[in-house]
C-alpha positions in Angstrom: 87.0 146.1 73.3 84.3 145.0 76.1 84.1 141.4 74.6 88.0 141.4 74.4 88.1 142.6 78.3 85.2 139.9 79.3 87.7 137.5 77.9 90.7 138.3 79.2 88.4 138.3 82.6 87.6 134.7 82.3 91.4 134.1 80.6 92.4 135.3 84.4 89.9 133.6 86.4 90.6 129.9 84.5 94.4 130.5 85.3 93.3 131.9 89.0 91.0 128.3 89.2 94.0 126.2 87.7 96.1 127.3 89.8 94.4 126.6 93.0 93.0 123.4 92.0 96.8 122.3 91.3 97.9 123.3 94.8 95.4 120.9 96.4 96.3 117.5 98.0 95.6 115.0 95.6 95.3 111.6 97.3 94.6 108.3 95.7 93.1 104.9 96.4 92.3 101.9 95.2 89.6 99.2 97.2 87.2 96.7 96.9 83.7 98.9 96.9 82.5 95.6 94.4 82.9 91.8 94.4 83.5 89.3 97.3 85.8 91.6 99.6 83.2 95.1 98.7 82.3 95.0 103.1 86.1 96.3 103.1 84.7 100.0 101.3 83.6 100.9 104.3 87.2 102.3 104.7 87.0 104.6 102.2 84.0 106.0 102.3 84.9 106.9 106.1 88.0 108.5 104.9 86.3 110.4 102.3 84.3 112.2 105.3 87.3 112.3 107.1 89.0 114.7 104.3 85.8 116.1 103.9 86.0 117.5 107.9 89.7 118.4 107.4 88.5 120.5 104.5 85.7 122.1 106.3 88.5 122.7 108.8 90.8 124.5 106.4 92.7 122.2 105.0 95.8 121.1 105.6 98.3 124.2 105.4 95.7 125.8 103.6 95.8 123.2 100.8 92.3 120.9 100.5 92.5 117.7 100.0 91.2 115.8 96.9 90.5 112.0 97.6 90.0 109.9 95.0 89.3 106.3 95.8 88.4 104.3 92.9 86.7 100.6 93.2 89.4 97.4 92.4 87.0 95.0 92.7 90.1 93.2 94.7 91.2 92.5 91.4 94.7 92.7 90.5 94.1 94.0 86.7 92.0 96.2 87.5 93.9 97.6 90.4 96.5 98.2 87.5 94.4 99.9 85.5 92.7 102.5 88.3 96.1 103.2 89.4 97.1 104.2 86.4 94.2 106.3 86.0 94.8 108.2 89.5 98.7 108.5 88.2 98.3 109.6 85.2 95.2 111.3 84.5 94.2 112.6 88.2 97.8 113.4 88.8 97.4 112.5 92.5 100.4 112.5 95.2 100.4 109.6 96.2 98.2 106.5 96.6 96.7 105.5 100.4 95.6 102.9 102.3 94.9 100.2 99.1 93.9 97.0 100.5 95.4 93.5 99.5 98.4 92.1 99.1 98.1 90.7 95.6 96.5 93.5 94.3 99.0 96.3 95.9 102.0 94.0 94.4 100.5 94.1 91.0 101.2 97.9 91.2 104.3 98.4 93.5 107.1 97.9 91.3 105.1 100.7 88.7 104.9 102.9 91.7 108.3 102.8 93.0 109.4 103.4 88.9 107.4 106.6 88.9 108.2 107.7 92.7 104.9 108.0 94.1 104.7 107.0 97.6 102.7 104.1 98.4 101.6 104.6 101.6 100.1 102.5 104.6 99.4 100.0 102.4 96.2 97.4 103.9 98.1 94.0 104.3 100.8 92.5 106.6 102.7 90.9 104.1 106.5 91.8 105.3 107.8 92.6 101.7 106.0 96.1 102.2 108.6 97.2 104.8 111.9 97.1 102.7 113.1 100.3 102.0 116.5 99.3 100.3 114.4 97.4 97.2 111.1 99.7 97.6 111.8 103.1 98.7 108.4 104.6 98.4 106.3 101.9 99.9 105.5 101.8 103.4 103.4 99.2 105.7 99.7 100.3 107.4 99.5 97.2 109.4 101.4 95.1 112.0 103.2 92.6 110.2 101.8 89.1 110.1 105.8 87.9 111.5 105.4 90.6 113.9 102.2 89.2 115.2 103.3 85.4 115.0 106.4 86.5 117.2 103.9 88.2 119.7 102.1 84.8 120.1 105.4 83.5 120.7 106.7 85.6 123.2 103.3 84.7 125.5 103.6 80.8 125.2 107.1 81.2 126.1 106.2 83.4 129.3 102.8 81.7 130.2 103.9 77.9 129.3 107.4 77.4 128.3 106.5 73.6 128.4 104.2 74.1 125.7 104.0 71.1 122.9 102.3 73.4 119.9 100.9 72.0 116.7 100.8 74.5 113.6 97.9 74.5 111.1 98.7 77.2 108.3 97.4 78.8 104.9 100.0 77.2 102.4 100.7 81.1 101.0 102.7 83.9 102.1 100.0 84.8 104.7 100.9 81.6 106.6 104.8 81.8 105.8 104.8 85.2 107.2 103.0 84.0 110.1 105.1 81.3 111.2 108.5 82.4 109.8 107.7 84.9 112.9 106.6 82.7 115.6 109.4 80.3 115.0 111.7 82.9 114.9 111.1 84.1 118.5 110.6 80.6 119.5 114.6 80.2 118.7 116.4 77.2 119.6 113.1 76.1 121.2 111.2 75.7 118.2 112.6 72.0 117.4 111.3 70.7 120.4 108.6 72.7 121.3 106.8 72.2 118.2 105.7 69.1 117.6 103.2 68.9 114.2 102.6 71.0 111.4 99.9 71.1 108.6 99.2 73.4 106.4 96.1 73.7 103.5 95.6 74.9 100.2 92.7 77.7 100.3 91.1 76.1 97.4 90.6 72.8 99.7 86.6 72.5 100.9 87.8 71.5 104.2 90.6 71.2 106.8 88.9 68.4 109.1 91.9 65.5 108.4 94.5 68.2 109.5 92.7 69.1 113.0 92.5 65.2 113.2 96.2 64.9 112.6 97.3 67.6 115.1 94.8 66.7 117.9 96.4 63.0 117.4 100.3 64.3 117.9 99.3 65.2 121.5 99.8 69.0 121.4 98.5 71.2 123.8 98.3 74.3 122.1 97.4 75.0 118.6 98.5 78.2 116.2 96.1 78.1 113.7 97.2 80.6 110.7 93.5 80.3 109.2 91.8 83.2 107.3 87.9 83.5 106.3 85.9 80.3 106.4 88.9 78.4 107.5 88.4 80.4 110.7 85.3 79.1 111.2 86.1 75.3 110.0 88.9 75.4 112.7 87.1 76.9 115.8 83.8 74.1 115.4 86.6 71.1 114.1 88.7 71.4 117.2 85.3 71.5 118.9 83.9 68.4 117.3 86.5 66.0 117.4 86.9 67.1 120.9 89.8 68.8 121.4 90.7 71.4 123.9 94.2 72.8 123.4 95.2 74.7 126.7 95.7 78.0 124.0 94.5 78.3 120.7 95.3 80.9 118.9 93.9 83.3 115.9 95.6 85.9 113.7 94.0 89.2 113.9 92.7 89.1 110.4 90.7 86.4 111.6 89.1 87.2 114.5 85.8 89.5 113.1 83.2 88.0 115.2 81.2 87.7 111.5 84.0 84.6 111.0 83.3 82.9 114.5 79.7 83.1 114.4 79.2 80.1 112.2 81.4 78.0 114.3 79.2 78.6 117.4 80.6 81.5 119.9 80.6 79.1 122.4 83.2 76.8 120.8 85.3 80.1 120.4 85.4 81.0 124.2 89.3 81.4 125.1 90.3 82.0 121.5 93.2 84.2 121.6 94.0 86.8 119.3 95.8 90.5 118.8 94.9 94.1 118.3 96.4 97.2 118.7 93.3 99.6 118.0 90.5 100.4 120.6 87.4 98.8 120.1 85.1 101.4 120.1 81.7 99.7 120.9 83.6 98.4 124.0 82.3 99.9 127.1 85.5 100.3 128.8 86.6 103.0 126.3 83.0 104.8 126.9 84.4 107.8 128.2 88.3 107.5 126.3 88.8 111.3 124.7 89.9 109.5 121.2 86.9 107.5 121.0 84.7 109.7 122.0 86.3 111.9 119.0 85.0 109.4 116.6 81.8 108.7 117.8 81.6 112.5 117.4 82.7 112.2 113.7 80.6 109.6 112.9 77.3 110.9 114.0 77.9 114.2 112.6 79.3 113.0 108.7 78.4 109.3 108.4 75.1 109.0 110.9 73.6 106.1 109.1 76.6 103.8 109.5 76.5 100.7 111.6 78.9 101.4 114.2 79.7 97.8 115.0 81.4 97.5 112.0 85.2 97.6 113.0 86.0 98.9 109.2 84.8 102.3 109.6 87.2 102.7 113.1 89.8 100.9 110.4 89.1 104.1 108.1 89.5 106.2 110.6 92.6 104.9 112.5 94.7 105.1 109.1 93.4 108.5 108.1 94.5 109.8 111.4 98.0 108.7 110.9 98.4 109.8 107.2 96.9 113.3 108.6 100.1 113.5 111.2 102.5 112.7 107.9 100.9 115.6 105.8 100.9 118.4 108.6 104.7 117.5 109.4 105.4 118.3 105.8 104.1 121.9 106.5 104.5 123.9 103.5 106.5 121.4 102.2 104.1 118.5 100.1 106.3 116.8 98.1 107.0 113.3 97.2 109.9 113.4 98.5 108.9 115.1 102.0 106.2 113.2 102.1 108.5 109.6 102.2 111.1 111.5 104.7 107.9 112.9 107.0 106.1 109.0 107.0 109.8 107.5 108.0 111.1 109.8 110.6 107.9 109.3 113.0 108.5 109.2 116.8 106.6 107.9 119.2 103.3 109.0 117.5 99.9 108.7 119.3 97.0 107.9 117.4 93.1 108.9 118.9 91.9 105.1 118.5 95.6 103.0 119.2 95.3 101.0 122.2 97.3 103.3 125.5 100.9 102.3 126.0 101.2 101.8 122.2 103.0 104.5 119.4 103.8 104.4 115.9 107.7 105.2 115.6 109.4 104.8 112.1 112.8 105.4 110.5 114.9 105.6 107.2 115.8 101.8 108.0 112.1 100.6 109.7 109.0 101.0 107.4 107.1 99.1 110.2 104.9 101.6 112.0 102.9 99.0 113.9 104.9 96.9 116.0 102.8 96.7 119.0 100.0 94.5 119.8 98.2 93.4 123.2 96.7 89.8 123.5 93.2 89.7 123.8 90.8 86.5 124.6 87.2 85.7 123.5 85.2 85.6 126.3 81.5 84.4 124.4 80.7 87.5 123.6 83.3 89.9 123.0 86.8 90.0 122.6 88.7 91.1 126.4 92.5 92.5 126.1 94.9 91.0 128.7 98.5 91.5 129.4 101.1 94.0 128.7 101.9 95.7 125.6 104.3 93.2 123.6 106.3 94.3 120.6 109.1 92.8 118.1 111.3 95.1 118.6 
């Protein structure tokens, strides 16, 4: 009789157990913690602390959260495969934050099949913000058009007699690009632009197409470059003596770890984009949202170098999935989840830039759409301007 009683105690405490575990938050990610791209896991291992402070905090509607991010390798197969995994056997939510444009395409068509929202996704590839073909996937960046119509918008203000040369990745990062800029250009763009090159990312340099734009007489130069093309452009136009009036950089490609090897000084008055407070940046010393996560950081991740802009990355993105899961309330559902992320207005996030908010809609996935011009100054990177959109 005991032995039967002792069982049904630990019959009742295994369904008490089950049952709580199944009303946590599961949350899923995939990232590159290995291979060529593994500096990008900084990201989530600061949003594993992140839901490890929610937790501490209580939760989010008294539900923990459960993050699982698994490493990818920035492989596409094996993005497929941990995906799965988190799907299928972890039973999580939804997935978060998953970096890459290849590897997040290899998975969004099985997403969208199964219904499980693919949020803030890590690359600014416009097909993530189309909510007629892919309901349940939604950007986490500003899109690369958005950005190329930004850079637009300031020749047209600040030198609307521009002649611009183009130099672009031959992939959809570089169509995005200047499908954008063009597109803001309007009927300027035929005359304003006068050359275009583009290169294949396999070539081992891009020297003859500097030579070729420098030659059509252009005086400013959009260079859609990524990685080591970054700093091949910055010391080419340097070399061959060039000094477009404005030379301009993608955001992706303006980590002061690619302009180094070009020599900082051949980078002074590179222009570039950001929407996110730099946090080392004395001018934001005494900003209430930095000082937030400087607070964070020393207290859960103390050992982290603080200069690396992927851990305020981590951060940004797990404040603004936070503001989605406590409007669902007591309502966590896939479905909620979709209809909280695109009904956002006018959202303020601790580390975006002042004068900037993340606004979103049944029709408009895009909840980045603001950016402010910023210039390299030697050192660091300076913002300048107003607050321009593509809106």
């Amino acid at each position: 009789m005991m032995r039967a009683a002792a069982l049904l105690g630990v019959a009742l405490l295994t369904l008490v157990v089950g049952s709580a575990g199944a009303d946590d938050i599961r949350i899923g990610q995939t990232l590159p913690y290995s291979g060529p791209a593994s500096g990008f896991g900084a990201i989530g291992r600061t949003q594993e602390a992140f839901f490890e402070k929610i937790n501490a905090e209580g939760g989010i509607s008294g539900r923990k959260v459960k993050f699982i991010s698994l490493d990818d390798a920035y492989s596409p197969p094996k993005t497929v495969e941990q995906t799965r995994k988190l799907v299928e056997q972890d039973e999580v939510l939804m997935m978060f934050g998953s970096l890459g444009t290849a590897t997040n395409s290899a998975v969004q068509r099985y997403l969208n099949a199964k219904k499980v929202p693919q949020l803030f996704v890590l690359s600014g590839a416009t097909k993530w913000a189309d909510p007629q073909k892919n309901p349940w996937t939604m950007p986490g960046m500003a899109a690369y058009e958005s950005e190329g119509v930004v850079y637009a918008k300031y020749i047209l203000q600040s030198k609307p007699d521009a002649k611009i040369a183009i130099l672009s990745q031959n992939d959809d990062f570089g169509r995005d690009y200047v499908a954008g800029f063009k597109r803001a250009l309007g009927a300027k763009a035929a005359s304003m632009i006068i050359a275009e090159a583009s290169y294949e990312t396999s070539a081992p340099t891009i020297s003859s197409q500097l030579s070729t734009l420098k030659a059509s007489g252009a005086n400013v130069l959009f260079g859609v470059v990524l990685g080591k093309f970054t700093s091949q452009a910055i010391k080419g136009v340097a070399e061959i003596g060039w000094k477009p009036d404005l030379f301009f950089v993608p955001t992706s490609a303006s980590s002061i770890s690619f302009l180094e090897p070009a020599g900082l000084d051949n980078a002074v008055g590179l222009i570039s984009s950001s929407n996110q407070k730099d946090t080392m940046d004395p001018q934001w010393a005494d900003d209430p949202g930095v000082k937030e996560y400087l607070a964070f950081m020393k207290q859960y991740m103390p050992s982290a170098d603080l200069s690396n802009s992927n851990y305020a990355a981590g951060y940004h993105y797990a404040t603004l999935l936070m503001t989605v899961l406590r409007a669902c309330k007591d309502d966590v559902s896939r479905d909620n989840i979709m209809r909280q992320a695109a009904s956002l207005k006018e959202i303020k996030l601790p580390l975006l830039l002042p004068g900037m908010a993340v606004s979103t809609g049944p029709d408009d996935y895009l909840p980045f759409q603001q950016l402010q011009l910023r210039r390299f100054n030697g050192k660091s990177w300076v913002g300048f301007g107003d607050v321009l959109d593509d809106r």
